[in-house]
C-alpha positions in Angstrom: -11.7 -16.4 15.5 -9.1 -13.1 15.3 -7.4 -15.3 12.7 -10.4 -16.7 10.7 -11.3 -12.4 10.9 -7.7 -11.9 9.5 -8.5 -14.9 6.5 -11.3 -13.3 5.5 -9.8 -9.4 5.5 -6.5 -10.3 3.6 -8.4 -12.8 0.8 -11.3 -10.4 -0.1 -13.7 -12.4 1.7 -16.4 -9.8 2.4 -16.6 -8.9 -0.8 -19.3 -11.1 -2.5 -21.9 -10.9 0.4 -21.7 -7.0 0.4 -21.7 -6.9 -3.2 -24.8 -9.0 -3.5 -26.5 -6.8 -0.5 -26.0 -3.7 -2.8 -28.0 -5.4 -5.1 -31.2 -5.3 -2.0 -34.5 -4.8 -4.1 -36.8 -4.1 -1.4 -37.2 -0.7 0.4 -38.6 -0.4 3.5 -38.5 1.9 6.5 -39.1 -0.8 9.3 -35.6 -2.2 10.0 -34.8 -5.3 7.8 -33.9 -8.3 9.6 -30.9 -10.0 8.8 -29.5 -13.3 9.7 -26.0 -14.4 10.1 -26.2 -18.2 10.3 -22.3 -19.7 11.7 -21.6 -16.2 12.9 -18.6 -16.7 14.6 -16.5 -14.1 16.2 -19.1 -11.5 14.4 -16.9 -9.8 11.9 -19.3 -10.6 8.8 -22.4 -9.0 11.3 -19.7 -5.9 11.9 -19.0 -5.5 8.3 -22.6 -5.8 7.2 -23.5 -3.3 10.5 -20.9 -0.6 8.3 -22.5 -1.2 4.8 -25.8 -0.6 6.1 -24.4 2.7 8.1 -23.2 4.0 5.1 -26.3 3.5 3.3 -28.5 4.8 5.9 -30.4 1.4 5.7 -32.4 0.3 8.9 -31.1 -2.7 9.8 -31.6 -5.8 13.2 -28.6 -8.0 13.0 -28.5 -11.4 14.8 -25.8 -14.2 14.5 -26.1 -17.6 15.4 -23.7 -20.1 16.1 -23.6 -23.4 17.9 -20.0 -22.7 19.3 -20.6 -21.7 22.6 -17.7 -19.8 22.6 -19.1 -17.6 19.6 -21.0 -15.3 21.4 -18.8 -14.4 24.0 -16.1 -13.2 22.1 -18.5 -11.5 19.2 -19.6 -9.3 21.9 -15.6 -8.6 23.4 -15.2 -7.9 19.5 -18.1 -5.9 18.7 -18.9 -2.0 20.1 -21.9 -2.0 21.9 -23.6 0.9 19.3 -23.7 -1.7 16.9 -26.3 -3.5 18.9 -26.1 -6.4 17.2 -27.6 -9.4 19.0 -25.6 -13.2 19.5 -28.0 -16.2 19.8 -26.2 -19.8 20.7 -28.1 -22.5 19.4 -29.1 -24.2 16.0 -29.9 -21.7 13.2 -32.6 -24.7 12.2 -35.1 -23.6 15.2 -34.2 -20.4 15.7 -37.7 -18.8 15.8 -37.5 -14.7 16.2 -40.3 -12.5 17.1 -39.5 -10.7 14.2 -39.8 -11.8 10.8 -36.6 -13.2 9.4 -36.2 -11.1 5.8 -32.4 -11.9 4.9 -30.4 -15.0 5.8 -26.7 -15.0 5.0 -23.6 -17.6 5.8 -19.9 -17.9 5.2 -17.3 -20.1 5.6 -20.0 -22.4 7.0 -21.3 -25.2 4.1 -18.1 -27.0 3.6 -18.2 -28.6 6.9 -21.5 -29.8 6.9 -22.9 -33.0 5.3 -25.2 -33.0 2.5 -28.2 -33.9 4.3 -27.8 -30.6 6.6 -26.9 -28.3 3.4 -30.1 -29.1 2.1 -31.8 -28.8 5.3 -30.4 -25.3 5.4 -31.8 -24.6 2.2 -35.2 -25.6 3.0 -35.2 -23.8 5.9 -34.3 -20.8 3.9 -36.4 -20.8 1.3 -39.2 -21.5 4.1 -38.5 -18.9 6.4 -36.6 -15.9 4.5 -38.8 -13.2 3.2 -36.4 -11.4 1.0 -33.5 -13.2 0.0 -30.3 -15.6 1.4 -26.8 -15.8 0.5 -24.1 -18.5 1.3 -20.2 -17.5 1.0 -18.2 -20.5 0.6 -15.1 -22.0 -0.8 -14.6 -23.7 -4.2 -13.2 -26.4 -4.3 -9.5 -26.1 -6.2 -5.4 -27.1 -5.5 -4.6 -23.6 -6.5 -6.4 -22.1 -3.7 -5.3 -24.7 -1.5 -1.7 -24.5 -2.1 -1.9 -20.4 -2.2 -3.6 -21.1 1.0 -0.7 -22.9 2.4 1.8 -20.0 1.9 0.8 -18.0 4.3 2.0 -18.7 7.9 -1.8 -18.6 9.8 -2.6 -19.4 13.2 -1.4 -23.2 13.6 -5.8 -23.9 13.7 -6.5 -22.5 11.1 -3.2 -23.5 8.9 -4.9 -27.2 9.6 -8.6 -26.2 8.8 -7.4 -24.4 5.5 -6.1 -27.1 3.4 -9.0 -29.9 4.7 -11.8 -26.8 4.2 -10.8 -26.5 0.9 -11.1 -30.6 0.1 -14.4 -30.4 1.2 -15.6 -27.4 -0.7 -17.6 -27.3 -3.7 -17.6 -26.9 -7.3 -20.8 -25.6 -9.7 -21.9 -29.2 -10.0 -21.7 -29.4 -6.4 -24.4 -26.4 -5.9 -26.7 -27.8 -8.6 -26.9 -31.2 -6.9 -27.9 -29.8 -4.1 -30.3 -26.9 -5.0 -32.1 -29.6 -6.8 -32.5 -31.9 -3.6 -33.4 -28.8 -1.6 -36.3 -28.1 -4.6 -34.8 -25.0 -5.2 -35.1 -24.1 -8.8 -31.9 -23.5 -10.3 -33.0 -20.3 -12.6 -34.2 -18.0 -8.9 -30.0 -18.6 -8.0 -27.2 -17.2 -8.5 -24.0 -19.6 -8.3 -21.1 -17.0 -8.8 -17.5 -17.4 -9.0 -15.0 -14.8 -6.6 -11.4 -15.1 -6.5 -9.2 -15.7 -4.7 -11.3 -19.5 -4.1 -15.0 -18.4 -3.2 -18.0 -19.7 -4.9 -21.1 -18.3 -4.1 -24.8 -18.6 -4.2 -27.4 -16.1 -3.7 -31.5 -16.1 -4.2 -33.6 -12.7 -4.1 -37.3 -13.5 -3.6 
């Protein structure tokens, strides 16, 4: 997970979820309650706690992951004044107390199955008050083979090349949306190099 933390640092991989969080078009003073579904070793949740520091934006962070593994070492990663809060279990029942206004993901789509993407969807669109955004790869040799020069961690050397098979292209999204009923006009299906396509809905 240090190494997956390391991936995402070195090839800009924070970048489009912050960048579409500073486009937020709700103000509020109650805290806003965002959602990291897949949240691994909690470095998105940690660069998302910073954003919203700087910004002085109220925030309630919560990841979820079905690794059981996840939480622990979020928390031996995290400083506890972050207060961020680690759920094991599927994202799909998750039910919080409090409402759930912002859903985001990374890193997460390309190993599901179609079935569960638009599952995911529908459970966004059904559940999110203010808006979701998934971070994923797109699906090209280039970023495969730049991918491959890079001497990784020995796990993650092998889930690079295979994540990146299984990734997506435009078409991809817009097959999906469409099963999901998710009107493709209320997304936004963007482009981020190096090798991330990504797709983001404010309501």
């Amino acid at each position: 997970m240090r190494s997956l933390e390391t991936v995402n640092r070195w090839l800009l991989g924070y970048r489009p979820t912050l960048a579409w969080l500073k486009q937020l078009p709700h103000k509020s003073h109650d805290p806003l309650h965002i959602v990291d579904v897949g949240s691994g070793g909690g470095d998105f949740l940690r660069k998302i706690a910073a954003w919203a520091r700087r910004r002085g934006i109220a925030v309630q962070l919560t990841g979820v992951d079905l690794n059981p593994y996840a939480a622990r070492a979020a928390v031996e990663s995290t400083p506890k004044d972050l207060e961020i809060t680690w759920v094991t279990g599927d994202a799909m029942v998750y039910r919080p107390e409090k409402p759930l206004h912002i859903v985001v993901s990374s890193l997460v789509a390309h190993h599901l199955e179609d079935e569960e993407i638009v599952a995911l969807l529908r459970w966004m669109e059904a559940n999110v008050q203010v808006g979701w955004f998934i971070n994923d790869l797109e699906r090209s040799k280039w970023s495969s083979r730049m991918f491959g020069w890079v001497r990784w961690h020995w796990l993650v050397r092998h889930d690079g090349p295979v994540s990146f098979r299984r990734a997506f292209r435009k078409e991809d999204w817009i097959r999906l949306l469409a099963a999901a009923e998710v009107p493709q006009e209320v997304v936004t299906l963007e482009q981020w190099r190096p090798g991330r396509l990504c797709v983001g809905r404010w309501k």
